[in-house]
C-alpha positions as CSV (number, residue, x, y, z in Angstrom):
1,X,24.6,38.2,-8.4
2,X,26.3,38.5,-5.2
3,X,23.8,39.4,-1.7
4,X,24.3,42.5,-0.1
5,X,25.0,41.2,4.1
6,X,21.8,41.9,5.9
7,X,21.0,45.2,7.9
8,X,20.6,45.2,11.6
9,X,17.2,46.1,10.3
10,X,16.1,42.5,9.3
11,X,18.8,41.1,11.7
12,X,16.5,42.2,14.5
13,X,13.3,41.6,12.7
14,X,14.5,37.1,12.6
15,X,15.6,37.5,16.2
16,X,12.1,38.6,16.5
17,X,10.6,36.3,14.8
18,X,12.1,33.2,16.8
19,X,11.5,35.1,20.0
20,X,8.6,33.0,21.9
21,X,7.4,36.1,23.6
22,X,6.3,36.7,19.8
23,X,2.9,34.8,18.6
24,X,4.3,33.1,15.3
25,X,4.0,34.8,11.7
26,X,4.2,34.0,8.6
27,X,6.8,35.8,6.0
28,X,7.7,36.1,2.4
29,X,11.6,36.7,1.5
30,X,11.4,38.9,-1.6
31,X,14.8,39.9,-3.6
32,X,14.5,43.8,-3.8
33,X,15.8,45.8,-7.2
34,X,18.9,46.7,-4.7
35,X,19.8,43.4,-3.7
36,X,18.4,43.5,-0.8
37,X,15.7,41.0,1.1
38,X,12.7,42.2,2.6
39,X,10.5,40.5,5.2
40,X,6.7,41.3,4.3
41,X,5.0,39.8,7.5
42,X,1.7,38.2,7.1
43,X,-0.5,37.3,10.0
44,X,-1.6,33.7,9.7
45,X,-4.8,34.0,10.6
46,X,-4.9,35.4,7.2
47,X,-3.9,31.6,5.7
48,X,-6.6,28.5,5.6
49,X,-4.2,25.9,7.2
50,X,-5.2,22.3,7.2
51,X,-3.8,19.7,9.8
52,X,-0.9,18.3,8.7
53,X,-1.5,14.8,6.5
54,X,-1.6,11.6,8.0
55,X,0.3,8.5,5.5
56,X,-2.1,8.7,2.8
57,X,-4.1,12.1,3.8
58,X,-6.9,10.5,4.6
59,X,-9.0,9.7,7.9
60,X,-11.3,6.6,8.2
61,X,-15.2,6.9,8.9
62,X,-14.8,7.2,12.8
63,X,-12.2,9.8,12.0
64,X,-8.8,7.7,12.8
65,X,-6.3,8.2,10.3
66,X,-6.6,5.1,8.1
67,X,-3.1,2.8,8.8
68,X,0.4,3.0,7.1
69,X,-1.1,-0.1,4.7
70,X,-3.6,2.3,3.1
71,X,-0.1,3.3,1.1
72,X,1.1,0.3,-1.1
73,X,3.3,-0.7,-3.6
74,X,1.3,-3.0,-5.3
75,X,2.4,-6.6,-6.6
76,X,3.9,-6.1,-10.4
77,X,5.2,-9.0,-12.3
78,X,9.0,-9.5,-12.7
79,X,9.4,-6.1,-10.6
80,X,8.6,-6.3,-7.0
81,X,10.7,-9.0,-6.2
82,X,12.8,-9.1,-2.8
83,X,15.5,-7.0,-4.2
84,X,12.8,-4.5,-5.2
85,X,11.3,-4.5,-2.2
86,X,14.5,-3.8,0.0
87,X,14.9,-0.8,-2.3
88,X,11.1,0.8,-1.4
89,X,12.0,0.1,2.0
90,X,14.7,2.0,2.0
91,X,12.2,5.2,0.5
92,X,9.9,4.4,3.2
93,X,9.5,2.3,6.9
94,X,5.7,1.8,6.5
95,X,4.1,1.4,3.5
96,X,2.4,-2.2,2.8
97,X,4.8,-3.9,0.3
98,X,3.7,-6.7,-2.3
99,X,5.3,-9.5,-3.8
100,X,4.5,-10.8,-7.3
101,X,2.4,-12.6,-8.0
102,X,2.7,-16.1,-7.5
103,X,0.8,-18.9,-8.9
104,X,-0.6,-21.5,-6.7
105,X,0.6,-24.7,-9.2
106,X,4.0,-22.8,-9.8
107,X,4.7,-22.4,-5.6
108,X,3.2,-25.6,-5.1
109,X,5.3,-27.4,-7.7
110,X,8.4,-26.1,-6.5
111,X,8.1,-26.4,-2.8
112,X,11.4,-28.9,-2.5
113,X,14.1,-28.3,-3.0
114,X,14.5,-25.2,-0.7
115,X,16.5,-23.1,-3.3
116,X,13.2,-23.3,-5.6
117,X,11.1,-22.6,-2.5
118,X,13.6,-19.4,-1.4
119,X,13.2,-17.8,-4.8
120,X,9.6,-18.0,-4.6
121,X,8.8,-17.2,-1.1
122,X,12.3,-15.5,0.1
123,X,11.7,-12.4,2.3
124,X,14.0,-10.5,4.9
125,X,12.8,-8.8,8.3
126,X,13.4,-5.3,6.9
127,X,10.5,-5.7,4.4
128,X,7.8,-6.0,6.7
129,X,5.2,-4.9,6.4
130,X,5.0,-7.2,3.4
131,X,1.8,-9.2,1.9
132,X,2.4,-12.4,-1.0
133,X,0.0,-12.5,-3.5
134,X,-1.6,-15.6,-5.3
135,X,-2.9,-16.6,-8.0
136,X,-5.2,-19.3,-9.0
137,X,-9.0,-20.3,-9.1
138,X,-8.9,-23.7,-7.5
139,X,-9.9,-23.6,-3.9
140,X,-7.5,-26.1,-2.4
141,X,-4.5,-25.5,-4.2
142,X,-4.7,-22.0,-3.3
143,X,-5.5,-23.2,0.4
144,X,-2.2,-25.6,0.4
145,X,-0.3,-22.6,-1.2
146,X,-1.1,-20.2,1.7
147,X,-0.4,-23.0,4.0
148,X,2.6,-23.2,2.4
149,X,3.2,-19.7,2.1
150,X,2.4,-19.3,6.3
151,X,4.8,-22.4,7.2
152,X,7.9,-20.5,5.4
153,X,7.2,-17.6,7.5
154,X,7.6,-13.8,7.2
155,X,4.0,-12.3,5.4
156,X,2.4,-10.3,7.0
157,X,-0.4,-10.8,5.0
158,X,-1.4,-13.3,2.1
159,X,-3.8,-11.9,-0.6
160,X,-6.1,-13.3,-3.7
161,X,-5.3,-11.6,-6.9
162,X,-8.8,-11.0,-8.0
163,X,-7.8,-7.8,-10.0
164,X,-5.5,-8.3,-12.5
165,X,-7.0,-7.9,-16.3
166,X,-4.1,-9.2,-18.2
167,X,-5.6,-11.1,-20.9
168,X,-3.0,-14.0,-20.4
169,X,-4.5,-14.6,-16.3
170,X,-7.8,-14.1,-17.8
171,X,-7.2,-16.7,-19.9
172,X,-6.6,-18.9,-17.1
173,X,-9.4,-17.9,-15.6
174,X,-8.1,-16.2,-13.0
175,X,-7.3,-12.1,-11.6
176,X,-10.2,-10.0,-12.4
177,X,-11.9,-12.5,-14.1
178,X,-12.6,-14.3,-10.6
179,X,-15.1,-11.2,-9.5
180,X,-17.4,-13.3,-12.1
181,X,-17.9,-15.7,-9.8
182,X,-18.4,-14.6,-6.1
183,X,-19.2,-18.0,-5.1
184,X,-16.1,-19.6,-6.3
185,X,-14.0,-16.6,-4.4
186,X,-15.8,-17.2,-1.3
187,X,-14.8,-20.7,-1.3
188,X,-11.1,-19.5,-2.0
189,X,-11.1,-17.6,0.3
190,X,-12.6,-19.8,2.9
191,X,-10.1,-22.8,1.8
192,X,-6.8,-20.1,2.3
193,X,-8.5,-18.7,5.8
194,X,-8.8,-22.8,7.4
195,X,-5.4,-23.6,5.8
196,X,-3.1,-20.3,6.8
197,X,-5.2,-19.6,10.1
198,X,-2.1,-17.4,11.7
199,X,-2.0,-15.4,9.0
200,X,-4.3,-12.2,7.5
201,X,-6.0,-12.8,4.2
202,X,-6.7,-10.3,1.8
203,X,-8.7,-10.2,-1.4
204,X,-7.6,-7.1,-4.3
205,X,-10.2,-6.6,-6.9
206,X,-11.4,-4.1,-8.9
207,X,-14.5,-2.1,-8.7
208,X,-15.9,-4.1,-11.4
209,X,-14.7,-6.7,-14.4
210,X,-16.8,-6.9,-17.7
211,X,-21.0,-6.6,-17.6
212,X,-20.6,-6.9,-13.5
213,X,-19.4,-3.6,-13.0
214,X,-23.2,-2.3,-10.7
215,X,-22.7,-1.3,-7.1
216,X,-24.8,-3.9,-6.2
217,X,-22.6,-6.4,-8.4
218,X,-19.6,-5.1,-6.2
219,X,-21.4,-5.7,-2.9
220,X,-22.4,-9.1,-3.8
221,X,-18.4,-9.6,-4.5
222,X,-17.5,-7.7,-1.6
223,X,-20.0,-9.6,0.6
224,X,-18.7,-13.1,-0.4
225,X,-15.3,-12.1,0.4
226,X,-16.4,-11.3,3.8
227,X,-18.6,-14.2,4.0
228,X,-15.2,-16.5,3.6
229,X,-13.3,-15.1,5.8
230,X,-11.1,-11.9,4.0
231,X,-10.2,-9.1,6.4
232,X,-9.9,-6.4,3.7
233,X,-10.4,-6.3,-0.1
């Protein structure tokens, strides 16, 4: 259905409307049974307008927007790999990106030659800012791993899975099945914070893993964390 051309009616009324002798209003562009479009202007003191969203529409507790890593794409397995990665940045310039994750023995086993290194640890200056995450429960081969991880270069940021509940890492006694044992995390994270010293580490857990699931039990986790050296978890 074709548009009948606008009258000098509502012609005048847009010219209006951008006119900065005018305070700013709000309209509606309705279709009218004759084809025509009718501005119904609304004052917009009549609207509840919130500020405009910071990345993640949220504000910290001192009131400053929380940073561009509150948004994540968080480490998957056999998906965010490099490629992956170069394809999120392209959706978006500041969200945190993750690696997957990588397990301590496998990185450490395949530190030579380089080509085994690269596909393990490869990452281009366009994906920061980017984080690696490991996997173990050993505290020095997860603090050789982040050395490891810091001498290749190019993480922003080096975190301890301590959140995944596949039943296959569980097995292995690692992921969520490390928030168990706060004193064995602590120590991780201690061992990773002396051996990658130039380089964040970060702890992701859940809010709870089996009969440990209190607040109290969270803080405890939380605490030990802190109490190695973790920045954020």
């Amino acid at each position: 259905m074709s548009t009948a051309p606008p009258t000098s009616d509502t012609t005048h009324a847009a010219s209006a409307y951008r006119s900065s002798s005018i305070p700013p209003r709000c309209f509606s562009l309705d279709p009218s049974p004759a084809g025509r479009s009718n501005f119904h202007w609304r004052d917009p003191r009549e609207y509840r307008l919130e500020p405009l969203p910071t990345l993640g529409g949220r504000f910290g507790p001192d009131g400053e927007p929380w940073p561009a890593s509150r948004l994540s794409v968080a480490p998957m397995m056999e998906v965010t790999d490099r490629h992956f990665r170069f394809m999120m940045r392209l959706l978006s310039r500041k969200c945190k990106l993750y690696t997957e994750m990588v397990v301590d023995q496998t990185l450490l086993y395949n530190l030579e030659p380089y080509v085994a290194q690269e596909y393990f640890l490869g990452n281009t200056e366009v994906e920061h800012p980017v984080a690696l995450q490991l996997g173990g429960n050993d505290p020095e081969l997860l603090g050789r791993a982040a050395a490891a991880a810091e001498a290749y270069g190019g993480y922003d940021e080096i975190n301890l899975n301590c959140g995944c509940p596949s039943p296959k890492v569980s097995e292995r006694c690692f992921g969520a099945r490390l928030m168990l044992d706060p004193e064995r995390v602590r120590r991780i994270v201690s061992s990773m914070v002396r051996q990658a010293s130039k380089t964040e580490v970060t702890v992701k857990c859940r809010i709870g893993a089996d009969d440990r699931d209190s607040y109290a039990e969270l803080c405890e986790f939380v605490l030990a964390c802190k109490a190695g050296g973790a920045g954020t978890w």
